[in-house]
C-alpha positions as a Markdown table, in Angstrom:
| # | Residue | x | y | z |
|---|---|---|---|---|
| 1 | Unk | 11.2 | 3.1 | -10.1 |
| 2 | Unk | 13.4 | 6.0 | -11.6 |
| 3 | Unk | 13.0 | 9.5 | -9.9 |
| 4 | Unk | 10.9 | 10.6 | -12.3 |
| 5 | Unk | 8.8 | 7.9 | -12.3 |
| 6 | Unk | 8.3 | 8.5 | -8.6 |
| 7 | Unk | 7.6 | 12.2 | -9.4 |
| 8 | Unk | 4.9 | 11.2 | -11.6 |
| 9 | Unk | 3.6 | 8.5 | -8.9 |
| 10 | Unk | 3.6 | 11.3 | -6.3 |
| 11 | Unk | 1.9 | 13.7 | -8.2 |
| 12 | Unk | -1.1 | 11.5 | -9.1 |
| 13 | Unk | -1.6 | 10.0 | -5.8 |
| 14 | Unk | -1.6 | 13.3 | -4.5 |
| 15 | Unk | -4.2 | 14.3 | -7.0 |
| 16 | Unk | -6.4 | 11.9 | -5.9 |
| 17 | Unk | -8.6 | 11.5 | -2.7 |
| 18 | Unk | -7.3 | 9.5 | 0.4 |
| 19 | Unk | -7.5 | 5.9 | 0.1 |
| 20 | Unk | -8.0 | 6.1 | -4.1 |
| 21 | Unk | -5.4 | 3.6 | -4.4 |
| 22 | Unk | -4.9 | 0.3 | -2.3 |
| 23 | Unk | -1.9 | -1.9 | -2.6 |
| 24 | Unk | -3.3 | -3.8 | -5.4 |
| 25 | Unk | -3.4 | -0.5 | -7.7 |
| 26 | Unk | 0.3 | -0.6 | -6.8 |
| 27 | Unk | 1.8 | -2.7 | -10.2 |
| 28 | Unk | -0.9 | -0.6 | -12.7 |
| 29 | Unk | 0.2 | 3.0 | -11.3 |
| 30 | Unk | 4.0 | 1.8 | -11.7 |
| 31 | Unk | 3.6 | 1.0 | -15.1 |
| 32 | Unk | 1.7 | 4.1 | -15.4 |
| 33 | Unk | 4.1 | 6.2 | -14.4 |
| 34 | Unk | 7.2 | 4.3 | -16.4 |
| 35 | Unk | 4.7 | 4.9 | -19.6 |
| 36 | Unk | 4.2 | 8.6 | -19.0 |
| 37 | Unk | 8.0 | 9.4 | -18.3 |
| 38 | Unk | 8.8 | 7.2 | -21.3 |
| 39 | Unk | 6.4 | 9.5 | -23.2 |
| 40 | Unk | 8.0 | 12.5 | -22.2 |
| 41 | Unk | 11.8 | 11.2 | -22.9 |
| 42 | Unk | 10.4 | 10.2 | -26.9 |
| 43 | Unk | 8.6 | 13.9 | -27.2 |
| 44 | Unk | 11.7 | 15.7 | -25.9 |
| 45 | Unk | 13.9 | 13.2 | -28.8 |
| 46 | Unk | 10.9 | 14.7 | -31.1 |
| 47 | Unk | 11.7 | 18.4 | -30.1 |
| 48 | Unk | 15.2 | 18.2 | -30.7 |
| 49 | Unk | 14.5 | 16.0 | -34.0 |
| 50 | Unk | 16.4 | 17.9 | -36.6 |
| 51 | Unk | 14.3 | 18.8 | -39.6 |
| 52 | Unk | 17.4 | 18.5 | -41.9 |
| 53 | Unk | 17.6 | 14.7 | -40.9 |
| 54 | Unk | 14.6 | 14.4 | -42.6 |
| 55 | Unk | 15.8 | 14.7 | -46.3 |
| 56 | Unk | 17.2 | 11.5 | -46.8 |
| 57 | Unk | 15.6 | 8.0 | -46.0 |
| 58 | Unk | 16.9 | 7.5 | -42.1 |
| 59 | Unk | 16.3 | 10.2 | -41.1 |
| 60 | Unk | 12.3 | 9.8 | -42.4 |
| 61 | Unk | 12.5 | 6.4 | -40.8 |
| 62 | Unk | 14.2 | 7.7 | -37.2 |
| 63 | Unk | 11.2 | 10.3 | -37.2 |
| 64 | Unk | 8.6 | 8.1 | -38.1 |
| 65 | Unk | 9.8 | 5.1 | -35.6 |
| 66 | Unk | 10.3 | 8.0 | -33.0 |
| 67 | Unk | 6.3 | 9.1 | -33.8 |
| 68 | Unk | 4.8 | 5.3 | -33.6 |
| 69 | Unk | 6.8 | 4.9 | -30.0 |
| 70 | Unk | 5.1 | 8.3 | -28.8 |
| 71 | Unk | 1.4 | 7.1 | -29.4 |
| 72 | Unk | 2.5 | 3.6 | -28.1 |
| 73 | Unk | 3.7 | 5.1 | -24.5 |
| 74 | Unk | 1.1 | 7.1 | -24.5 |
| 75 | Unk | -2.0 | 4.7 | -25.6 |
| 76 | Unk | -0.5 | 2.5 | -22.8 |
| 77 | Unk | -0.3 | 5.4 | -20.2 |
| 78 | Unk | -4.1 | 6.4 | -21.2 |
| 79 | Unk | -5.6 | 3.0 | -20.8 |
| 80 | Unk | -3.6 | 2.8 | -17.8 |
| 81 | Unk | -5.3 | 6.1 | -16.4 |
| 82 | Unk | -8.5 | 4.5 | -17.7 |
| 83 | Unk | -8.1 | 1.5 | -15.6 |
| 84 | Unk | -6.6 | 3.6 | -12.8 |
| 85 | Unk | -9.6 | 5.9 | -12.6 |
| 86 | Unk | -7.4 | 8.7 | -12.7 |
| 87 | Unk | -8.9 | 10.1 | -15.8 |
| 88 | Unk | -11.1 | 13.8 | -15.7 |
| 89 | Unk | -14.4 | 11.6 | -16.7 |
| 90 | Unk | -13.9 | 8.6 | -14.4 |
| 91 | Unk | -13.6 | 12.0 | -11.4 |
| 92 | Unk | -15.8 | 13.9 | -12.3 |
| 93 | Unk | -19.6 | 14.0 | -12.2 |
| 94 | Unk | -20.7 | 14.1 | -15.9 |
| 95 | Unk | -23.6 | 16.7 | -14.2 |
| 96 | Unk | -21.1 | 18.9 | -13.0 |
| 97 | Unk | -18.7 | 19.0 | -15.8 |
| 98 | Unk | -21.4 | 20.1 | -17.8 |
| 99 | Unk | -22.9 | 22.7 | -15.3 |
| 100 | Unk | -19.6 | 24.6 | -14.9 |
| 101 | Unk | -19.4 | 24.7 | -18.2 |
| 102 | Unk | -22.5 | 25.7 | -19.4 |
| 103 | Unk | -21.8 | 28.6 | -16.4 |
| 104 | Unk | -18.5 | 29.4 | -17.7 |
| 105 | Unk | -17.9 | 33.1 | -18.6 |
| 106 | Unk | -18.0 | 33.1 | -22.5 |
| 107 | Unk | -14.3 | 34.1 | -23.7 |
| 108 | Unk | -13.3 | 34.7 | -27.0 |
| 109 | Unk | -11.3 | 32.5 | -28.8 |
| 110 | Unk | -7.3 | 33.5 | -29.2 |
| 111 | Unk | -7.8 | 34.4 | -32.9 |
| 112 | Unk | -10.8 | 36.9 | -32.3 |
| 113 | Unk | -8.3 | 38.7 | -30.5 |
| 114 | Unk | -5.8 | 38.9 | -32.9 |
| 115 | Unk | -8.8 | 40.3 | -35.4 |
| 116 | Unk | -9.7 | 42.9 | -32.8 |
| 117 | Unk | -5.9 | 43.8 | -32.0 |
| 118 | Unk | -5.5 | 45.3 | -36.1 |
């Protein structure tokens, strides 16, 4: 595993509560964390993606291949958290997560602000 990769492997076992993970969850949380920093390499490539490239025909194809390898890595790296247990509904109580919402101080939304602030 890469650095990164171990950062990511760190931070979810971490996350989680002693004894989530076994040695048998060992090979799914590697290739969980390869997905998620390959993710995060093809989004940073997207960033910096030059929106003059765009105008002629590779550079519509670069962009487009670069888009389809996001959503691969990271539909791998979600059913990977799925099967990992890692996700907010497989850790949460659907009970609670709908009590502290429902008891949730009602903020206003970003643009109702920006109405008020005229």
């Amino acid at each position: 595993m890469s650095d990164a990769e171990r950062g990511v492997g760190v931070e979810v076992v971490n996350d989680q509560p002693a004894g989530a993970f076994t040695p048998t969850h060992a090979p799914l949380l590697e290739l969980y964390c390869h997905h998620i920093v390959q993710a995060r390499i093809l989004s940073d490539e997207l960033a910096n993606f030059d929106r003059a490239w765009m105008t002629c025909d590779d550079g519509l194809k670069r962009y487009d291949l670069l888009l389809k390898m996001v959503e691969r890595e990271s539909r791998a790296a979600s059913s990977l958290a799925t099967r990992l247990r890692i996700t907010r509904q497989a850790v949460e109580h659907p009970t609670t997560v709908g009590r502290a919402l429902s008891n949730k101080a009602k903020s206003r939304k970003p643009w109702e602000l920006a109405i008020d602030a005229d």
